[in-house]
C-alpha positions as CSV (number, residue, x, y, z in Angstrom):
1,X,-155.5,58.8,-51.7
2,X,-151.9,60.4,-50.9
3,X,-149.2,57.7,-50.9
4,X,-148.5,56.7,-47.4
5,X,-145.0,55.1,-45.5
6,X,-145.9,52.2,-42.9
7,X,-145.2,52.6,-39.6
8,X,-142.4,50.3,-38.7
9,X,-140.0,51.5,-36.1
10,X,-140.4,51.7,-32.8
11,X,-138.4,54.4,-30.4
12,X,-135.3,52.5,-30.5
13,X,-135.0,52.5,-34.1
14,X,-135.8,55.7,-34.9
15,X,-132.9,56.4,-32.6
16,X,-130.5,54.2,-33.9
17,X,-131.1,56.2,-36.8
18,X,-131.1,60.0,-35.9
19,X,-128.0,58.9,-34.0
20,X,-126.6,57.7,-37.2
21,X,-126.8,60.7,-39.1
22,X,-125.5,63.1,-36.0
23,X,-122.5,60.9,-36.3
24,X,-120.4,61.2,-33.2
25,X,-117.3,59.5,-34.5
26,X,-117.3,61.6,-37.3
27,X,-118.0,64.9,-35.7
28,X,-114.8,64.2,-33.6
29,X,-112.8,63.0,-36.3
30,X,-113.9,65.4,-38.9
31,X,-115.2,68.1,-37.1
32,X,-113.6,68.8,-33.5
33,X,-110.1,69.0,-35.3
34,X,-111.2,72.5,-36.9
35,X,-112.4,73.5,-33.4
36,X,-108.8,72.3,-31.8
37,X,-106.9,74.3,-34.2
38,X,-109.4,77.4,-33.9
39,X,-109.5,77.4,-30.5
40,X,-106.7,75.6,-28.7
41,X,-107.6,73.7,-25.4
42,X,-111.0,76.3,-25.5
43,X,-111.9,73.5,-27.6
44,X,-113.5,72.2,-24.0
45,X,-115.6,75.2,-23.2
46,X,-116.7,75.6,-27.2
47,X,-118.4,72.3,-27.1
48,X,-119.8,72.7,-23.4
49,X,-121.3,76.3,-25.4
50,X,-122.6,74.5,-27.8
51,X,-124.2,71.9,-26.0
52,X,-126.1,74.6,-24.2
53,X,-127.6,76.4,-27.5
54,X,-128.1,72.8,-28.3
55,X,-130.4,72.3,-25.3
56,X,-132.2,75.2,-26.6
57,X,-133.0,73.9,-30.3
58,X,-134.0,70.3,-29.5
59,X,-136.5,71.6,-27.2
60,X,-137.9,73.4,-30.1
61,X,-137.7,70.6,-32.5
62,X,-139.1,68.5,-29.6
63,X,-142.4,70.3,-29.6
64,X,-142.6,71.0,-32.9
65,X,-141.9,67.5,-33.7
66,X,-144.5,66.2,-31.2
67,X,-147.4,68.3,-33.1
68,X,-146.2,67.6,-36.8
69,X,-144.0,64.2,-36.8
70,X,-144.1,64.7,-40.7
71,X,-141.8,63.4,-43.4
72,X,-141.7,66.9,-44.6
73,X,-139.2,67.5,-41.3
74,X,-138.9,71.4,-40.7
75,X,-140.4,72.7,-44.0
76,X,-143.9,70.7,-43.4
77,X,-143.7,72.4,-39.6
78,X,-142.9,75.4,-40.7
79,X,-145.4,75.4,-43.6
80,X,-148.1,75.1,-40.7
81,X,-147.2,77.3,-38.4
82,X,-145.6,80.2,-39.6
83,X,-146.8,80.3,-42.7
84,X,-146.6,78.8,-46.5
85,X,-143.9,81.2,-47.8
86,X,-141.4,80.6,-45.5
87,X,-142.2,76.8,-44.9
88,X,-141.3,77.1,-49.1
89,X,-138.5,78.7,-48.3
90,X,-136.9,76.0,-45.7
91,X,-138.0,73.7,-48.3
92,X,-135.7,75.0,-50.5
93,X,-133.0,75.7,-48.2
94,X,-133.1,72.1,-47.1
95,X,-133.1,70.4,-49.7
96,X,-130.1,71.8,-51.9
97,X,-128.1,71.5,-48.5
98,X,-129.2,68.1,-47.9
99,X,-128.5,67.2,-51.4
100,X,-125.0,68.2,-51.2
101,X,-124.4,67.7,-47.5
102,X,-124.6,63.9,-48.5
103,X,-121.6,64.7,-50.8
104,X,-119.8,66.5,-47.8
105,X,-119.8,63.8,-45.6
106,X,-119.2,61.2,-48.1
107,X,-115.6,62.8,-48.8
108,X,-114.5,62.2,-45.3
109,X,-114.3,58.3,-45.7
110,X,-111.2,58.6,-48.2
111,X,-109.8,60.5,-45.6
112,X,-109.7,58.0,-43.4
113,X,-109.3,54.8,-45.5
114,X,-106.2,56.8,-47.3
115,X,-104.6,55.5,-43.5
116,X,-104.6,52.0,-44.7
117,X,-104.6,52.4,-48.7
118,X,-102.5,55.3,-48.8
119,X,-103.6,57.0,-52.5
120,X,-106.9,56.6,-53.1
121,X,-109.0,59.2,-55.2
122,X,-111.7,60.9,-52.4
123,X,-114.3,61.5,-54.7
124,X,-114.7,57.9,-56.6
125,X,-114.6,56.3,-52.8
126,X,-117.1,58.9,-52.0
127,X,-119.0,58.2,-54.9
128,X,-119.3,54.5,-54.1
129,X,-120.1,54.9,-50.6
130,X,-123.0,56.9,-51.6
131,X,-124.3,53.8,-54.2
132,X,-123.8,52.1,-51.3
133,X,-125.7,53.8,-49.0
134,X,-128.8,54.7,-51.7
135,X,-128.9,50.7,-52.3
136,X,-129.7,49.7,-48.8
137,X,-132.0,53.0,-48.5
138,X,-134.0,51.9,-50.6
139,X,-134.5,48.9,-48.7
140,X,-137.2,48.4,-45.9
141,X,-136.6,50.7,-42.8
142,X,-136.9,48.2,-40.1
143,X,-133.8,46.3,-41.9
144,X,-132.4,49.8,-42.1
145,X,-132.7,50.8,-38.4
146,X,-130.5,47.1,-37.3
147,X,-128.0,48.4,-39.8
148,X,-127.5,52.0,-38.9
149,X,-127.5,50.3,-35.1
150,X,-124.8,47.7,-35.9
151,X,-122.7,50.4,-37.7
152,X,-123.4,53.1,-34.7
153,X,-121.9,50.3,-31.6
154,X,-118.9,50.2,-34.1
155,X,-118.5,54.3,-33.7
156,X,-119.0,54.2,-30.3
157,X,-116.4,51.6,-29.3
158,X,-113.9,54.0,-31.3
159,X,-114.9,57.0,-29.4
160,X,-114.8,54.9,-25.9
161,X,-111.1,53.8,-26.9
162,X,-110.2,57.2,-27.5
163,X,-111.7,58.3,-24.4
164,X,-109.6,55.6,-22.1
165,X,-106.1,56.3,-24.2
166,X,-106.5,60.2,-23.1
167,X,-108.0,59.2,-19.5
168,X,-105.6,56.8,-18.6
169,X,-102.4,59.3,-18.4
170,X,-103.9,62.9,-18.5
171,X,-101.0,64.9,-19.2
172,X,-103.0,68.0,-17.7
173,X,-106.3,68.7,-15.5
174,X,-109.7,69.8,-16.4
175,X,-109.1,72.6,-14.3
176,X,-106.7,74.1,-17.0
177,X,-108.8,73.5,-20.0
178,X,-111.5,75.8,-18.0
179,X,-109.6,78.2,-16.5
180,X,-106.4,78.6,-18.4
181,X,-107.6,77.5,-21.9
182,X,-104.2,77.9,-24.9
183,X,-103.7,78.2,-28.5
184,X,-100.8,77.8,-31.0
185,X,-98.7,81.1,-30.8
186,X,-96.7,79.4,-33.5
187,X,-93.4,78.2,-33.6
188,X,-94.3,75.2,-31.3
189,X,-95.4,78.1,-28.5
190,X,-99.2,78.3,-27.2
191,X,-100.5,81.1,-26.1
192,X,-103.4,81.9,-24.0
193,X,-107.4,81.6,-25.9
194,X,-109.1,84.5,-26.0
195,X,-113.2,84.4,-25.1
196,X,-113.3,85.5,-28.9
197,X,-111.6,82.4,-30.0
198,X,-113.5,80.4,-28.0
199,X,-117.5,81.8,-28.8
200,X,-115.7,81.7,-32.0
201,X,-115.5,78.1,-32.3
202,X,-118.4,77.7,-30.1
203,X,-120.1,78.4,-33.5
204,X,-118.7,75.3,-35.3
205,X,-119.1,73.2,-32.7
206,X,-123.0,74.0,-32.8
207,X,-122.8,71.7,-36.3
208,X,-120.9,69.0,-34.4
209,X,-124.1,68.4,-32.3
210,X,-126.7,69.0,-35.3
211,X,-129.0,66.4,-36.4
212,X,-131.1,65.5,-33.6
213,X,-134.2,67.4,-35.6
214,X,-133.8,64.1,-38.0
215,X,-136.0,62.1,-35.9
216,X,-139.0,64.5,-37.2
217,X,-137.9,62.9,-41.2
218,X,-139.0,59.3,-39.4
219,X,-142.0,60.4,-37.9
220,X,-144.4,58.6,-40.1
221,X,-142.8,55.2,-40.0
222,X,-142.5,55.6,-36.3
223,X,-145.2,53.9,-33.8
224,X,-146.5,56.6,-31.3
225,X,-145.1,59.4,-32.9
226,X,-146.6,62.2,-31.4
227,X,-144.9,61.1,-27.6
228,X,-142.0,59.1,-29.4
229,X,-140.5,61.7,-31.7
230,X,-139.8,64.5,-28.8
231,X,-138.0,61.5,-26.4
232,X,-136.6,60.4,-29.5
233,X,-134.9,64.0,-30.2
234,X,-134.1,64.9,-26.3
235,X,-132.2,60.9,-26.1
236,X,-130.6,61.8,-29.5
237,X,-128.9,65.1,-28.0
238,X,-127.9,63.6,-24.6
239,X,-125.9,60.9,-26.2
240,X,-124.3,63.3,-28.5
241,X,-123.3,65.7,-26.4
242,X,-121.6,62.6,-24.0
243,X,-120.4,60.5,-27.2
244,X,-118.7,63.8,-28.9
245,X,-117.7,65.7,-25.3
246,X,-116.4,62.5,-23.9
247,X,-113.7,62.0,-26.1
248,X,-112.5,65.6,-27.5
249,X,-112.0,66.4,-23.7
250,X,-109.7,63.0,-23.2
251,X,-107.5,64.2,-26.3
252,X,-107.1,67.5,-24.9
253,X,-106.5,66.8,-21.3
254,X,-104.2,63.1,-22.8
255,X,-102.1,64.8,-25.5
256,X,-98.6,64.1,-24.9
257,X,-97.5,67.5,-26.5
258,X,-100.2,70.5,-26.9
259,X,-98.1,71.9,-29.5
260,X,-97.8,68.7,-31.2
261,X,-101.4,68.1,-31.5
262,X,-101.9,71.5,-32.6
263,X,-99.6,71.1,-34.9
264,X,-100.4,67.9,-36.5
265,X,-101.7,67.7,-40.0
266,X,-104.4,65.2,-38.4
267,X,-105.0,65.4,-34.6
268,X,-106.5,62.3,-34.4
269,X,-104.2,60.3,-36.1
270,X,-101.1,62.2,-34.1
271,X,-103.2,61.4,-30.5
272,X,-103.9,57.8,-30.8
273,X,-100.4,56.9,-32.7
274,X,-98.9,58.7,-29.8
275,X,-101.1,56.7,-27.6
276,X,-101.2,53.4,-28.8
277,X,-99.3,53.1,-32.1
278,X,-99.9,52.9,-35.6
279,X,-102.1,49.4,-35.0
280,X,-104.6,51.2,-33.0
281,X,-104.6,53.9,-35.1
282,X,-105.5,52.2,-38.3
283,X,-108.3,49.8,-36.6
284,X,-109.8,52.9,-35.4
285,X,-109.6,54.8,-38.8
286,X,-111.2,51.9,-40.4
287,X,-113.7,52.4,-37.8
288,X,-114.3,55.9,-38.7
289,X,-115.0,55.0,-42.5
290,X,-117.5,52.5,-40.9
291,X,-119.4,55.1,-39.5
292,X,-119.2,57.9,-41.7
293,X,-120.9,55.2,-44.4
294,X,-123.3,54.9,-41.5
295,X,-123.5,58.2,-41.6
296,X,-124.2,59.1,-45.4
297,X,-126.8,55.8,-45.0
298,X,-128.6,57.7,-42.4
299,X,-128.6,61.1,-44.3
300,X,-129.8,59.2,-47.5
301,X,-132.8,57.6,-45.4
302,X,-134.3,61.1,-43.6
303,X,-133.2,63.3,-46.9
304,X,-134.7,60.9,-49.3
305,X,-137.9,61.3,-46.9
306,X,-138.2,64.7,-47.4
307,X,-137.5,64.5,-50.9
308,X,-140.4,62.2,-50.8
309,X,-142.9,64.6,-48.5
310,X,-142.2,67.3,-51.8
311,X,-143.7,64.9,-54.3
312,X,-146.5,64.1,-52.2
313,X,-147.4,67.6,-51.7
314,X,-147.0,68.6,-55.1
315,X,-143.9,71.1,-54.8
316,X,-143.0,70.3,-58.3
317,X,-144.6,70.0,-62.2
318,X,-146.8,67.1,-61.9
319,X,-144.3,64.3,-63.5
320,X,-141.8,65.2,-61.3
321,X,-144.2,64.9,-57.9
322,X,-146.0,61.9,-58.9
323,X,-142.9,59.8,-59.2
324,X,-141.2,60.9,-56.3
325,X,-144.3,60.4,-54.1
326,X,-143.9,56.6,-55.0
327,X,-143.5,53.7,-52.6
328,X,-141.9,50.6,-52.6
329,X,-145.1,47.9,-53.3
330,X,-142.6,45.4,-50.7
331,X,-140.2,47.7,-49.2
332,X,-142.7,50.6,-48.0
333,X,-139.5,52.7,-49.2
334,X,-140.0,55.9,-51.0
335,X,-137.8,54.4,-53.3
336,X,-137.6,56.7,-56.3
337,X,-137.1,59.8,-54.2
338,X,-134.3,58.0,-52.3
339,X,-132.5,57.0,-55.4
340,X,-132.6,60.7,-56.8
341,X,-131.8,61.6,-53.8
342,X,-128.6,59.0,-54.0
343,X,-127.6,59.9,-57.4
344,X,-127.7,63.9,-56.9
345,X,-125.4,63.2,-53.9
346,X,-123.3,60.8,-55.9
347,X,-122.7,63.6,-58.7
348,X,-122.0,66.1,-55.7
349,X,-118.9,63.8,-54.9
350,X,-117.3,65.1,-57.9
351,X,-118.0,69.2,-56.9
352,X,-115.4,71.1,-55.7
353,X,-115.0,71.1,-52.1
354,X,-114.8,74.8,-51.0
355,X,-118.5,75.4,-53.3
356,X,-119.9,72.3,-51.3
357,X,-119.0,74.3,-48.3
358,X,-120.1,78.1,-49.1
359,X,-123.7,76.2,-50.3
360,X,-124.5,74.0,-46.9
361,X,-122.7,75.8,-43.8
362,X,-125.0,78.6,-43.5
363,X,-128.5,77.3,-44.4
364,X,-128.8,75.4,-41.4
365,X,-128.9,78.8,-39.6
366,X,-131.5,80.1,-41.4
367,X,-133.5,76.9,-40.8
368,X,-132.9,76.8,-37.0
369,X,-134.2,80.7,-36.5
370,X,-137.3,79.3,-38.8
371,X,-138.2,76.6,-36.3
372,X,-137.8,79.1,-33.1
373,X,-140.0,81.7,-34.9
374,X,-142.3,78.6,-36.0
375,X,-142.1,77.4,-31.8
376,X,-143.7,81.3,-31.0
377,X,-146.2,81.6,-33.5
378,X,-147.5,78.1,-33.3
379,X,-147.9,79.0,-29.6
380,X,-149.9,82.4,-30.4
381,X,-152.0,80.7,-32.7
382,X,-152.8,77.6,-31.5
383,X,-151.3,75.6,-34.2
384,X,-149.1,73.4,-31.7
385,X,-151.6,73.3,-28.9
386,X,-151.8,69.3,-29.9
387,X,-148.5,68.6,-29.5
388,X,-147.8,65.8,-26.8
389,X,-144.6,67.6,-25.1
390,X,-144.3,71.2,-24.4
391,X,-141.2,72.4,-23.4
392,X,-140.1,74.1,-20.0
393,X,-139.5,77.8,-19.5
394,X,-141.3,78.5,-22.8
395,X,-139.9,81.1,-24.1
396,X,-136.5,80.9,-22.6
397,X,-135.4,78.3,-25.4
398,X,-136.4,79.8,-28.5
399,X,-135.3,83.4,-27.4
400,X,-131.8,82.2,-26.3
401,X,-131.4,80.2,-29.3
402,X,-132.0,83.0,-31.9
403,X,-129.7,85.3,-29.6
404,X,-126.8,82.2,-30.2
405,X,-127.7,81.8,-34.0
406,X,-127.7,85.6,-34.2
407,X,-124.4,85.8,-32.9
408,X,-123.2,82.7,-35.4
409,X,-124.5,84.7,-38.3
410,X,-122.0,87.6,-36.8
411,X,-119.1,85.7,-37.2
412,X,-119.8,83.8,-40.2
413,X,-120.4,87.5,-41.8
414,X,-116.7,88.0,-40.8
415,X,-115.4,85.6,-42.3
416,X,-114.8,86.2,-45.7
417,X,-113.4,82.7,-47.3
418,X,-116.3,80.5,-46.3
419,X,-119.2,82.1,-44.1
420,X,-120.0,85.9,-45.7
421,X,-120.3,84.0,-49.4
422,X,-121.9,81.3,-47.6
423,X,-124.9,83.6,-46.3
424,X,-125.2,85.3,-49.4
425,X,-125.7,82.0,-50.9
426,X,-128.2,81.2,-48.7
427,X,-130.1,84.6,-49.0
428,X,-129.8,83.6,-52.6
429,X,-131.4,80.3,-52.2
430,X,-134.3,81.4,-50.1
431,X,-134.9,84.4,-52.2
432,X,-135.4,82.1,-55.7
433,X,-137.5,79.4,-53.5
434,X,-139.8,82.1,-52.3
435,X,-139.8,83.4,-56.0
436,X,-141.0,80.0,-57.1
437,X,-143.9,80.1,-54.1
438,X,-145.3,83.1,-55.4
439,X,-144.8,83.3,-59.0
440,X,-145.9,79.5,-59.3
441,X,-147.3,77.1,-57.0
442,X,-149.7,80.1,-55.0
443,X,-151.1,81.2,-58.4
444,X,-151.9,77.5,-59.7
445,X,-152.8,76.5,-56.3
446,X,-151.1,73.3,-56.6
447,X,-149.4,73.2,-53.3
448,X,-150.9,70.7,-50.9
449,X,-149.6,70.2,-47.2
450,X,-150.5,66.0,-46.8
451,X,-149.4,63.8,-43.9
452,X,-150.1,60.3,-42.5
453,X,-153.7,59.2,-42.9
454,X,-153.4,58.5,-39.3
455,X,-152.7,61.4,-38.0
């Protein structure tokens, strides 16, 4: 018999959970600054863009979710309704980003705890927040789920204080962000946004909203999962879009100086100094490292999952899937997956930033067109018709979404620092993952598609 997780959380955990690795607090701190300074006061209409497309894409994980709440996550939905090459495929794509992504995120806490202990080396802090984090993974999930929550009230508290400091005196009205939207012109000038600049960033603020789709990673420890996972997902992007929408638009309509903040080498930090003083500003990075902990925790628990759902289903030479299909006689953890999965991110730490970016940004694209092409076939051949929520205006959703991650490939491809390497990359990945399908697991036949004996 296949190894089995036990179900243990109920809607509300899961929740806590997905929230955690979305990470509002850290998308605003980490993320929304690179919008800011790409798109000026557009910043506004980017993330209303992106909430949008966002719409789209948790409708499809919703009701792919709802027919296959696997620990496999997109690969083990894809695998079964589109096909077993390309569900290989967005295995492999997954789970080198995921690997690494853990690393990603894990380098933004010395960013933020350099406020209070000016000098401290980003990688080691990363490093040990990723110990951290794999330690209490490994634990049982239930205990997991009341962390992540505790961690996730702390995020939120920041991103309601930031909120009231740019409420309280709006230096400028909403009106203007939407109508008028401004960028540095340089020299302490701004200059108007163009709609290019704008759908531009529109594009990066897409990632600020990702991670809903984790809820899928917790389906097997989740009661009810066929009805829980999709109101899991559709709560998960509601409060991200208000926890992350919330607060960018305070900072932008509550700046003192647009110039200043566009000028700032950290925009936060400039805002709520400016705000509040350099007290507030330190409680509030402090709170930040909090939650991008919180964060890495989260990733660790849904990657280490997946990581998991490969062992089971025999992805790798025996040894290797045999041991990572193990669970925690007391815990109910997959516990040596997690711990790989830990120490692979912990090493990542070390990497060089820019590589840690060309690898991750782009894979998540070719994921998302995966799940919409997954969301039309499974319809056609009947491979969803369980699922417990279908969405509305089938197939507006998936349509529009591959027009928005077609146009997101566009501008990646013009960029030539970060996004054009980045998609070769992921070409790259996808081409030696489907290699390995064919070449390997199809001839031996050792590939095996498992799930909950429940299901």
């Amino acid at each position: 018999m296949a190894p089995q997780l036990q179900r243990g959380l109920k809607l509300l955990g899961t929740l806590f959970i997905t929230l955690s690795a979305i990470s509002p607090a850290s998308s605003v701190f980490i993320i929304a600054p690179g919008v800011v300074a790409q798109s000026g006061t557009g910043a506004f209409l980017a993330f209303v863009i992106a909430a949008v497309v966002g719409v789209f894409m948790a409708f499809v994980y919703a009701e792919l979710g709802s027919a296959y709440p696997l620990s496999g996550g997109e690969y083990a939905i894809v695998a079964r309704t589109f096909g077993r090459l390309p569900g290989f495929v967005v295995l492999g794509l997954f789970v080198v980003s995921q690997l690494l992504i853990i690393a990603v995120i894990a380098l933004g806490v010395g960013t933020y705890l350099s406020v209070l202990f000016p000098g401290l080396h980003a990688p080691t802090v990363a490093a040990v927040t990723t110990v951290v984090a794999t330690v209490l993974a490994v634990f049982d999930i239930k205990l997991n789920a009341w962390v992540t929550g505790t961690f996730l009230a702390i995020e939120m508290i920041a991103l309601v204080v930031v909120s009231v400091l740019g409420f309280w005196h709006p230096q400028r009205s909403l009106a203007e962000l939407t109508v008028h939207p401004v960028v540095s012109g340089g020299n302490g000038t701004v200059v108007a946004a163009s709609v290019g600049l704008i759908g531009a960033a529109s594009a990066v603020a897409l990632f600020a909203y990702n991670g809903y789709g984790a809820a899928v990673y917790l389906g097997e420890e989740t009661h009810d999962a066929h009805r829980g996972i999709a109101k899991t997902i559709l709560w998960a992007l509601g409060i991200t879009v208000a926890a992350e929408l919330i607060p960018i638009t305070a900072v932008l309509l509550g700046s003192p100086s647009l110039p200043g903040l566009f000028g700032a080498e950290n925009m936060m930090d400039y805002f709520i100094t400016a705000r509040a003083g350099s007290v507030v500003n330190d409680v509030i990075s402090l709170a930040v490292a909090l939650a991008i902990l919180n964060a890495v925790l989260a990733i660790v628990l849904v990657t280490g999952r997946m990581v998991f759902s490969t062992g089971r289903d025999a992805a790798w030479p025996s040894p290797i899937s045999r041991a990572l299909a193990r669970i925690h006689p007391r815990f109910g953890s997959p516990w040596v997956a997690t711990l790989a999965t830990g120490a692979i991110g912990t090493g990542f730490c070390f990497a060089d930033k820019t590589f840690l970016l060309v690898v991750t940004s782009t894979t998540i694209i070719a994921v998302y067109a995966a799940l919409c092409v997954s969301t039309m076939t499974g319809r056609r051949n009947g491979s969803t018709a369980h699922a417990a929520y279908r969405m509305p205006w089938f197939p507006v959703a998936p349509i529009l979404a591959l027009v928005a991650i077609g146009y997101v490939v566009y501008q990646n491809f013009l960029d030539p620092e970060i996004g054009r390497p980045s998609l070769l990359v992921t070409l790259g990945i996808a081409v030696v993952f489907g290699l390995y399908y064919l070449l390997v697991l199809r001839r031996k036949g050792e590939w095996e598609l498992q799930g909950a004996a429940d299901e």
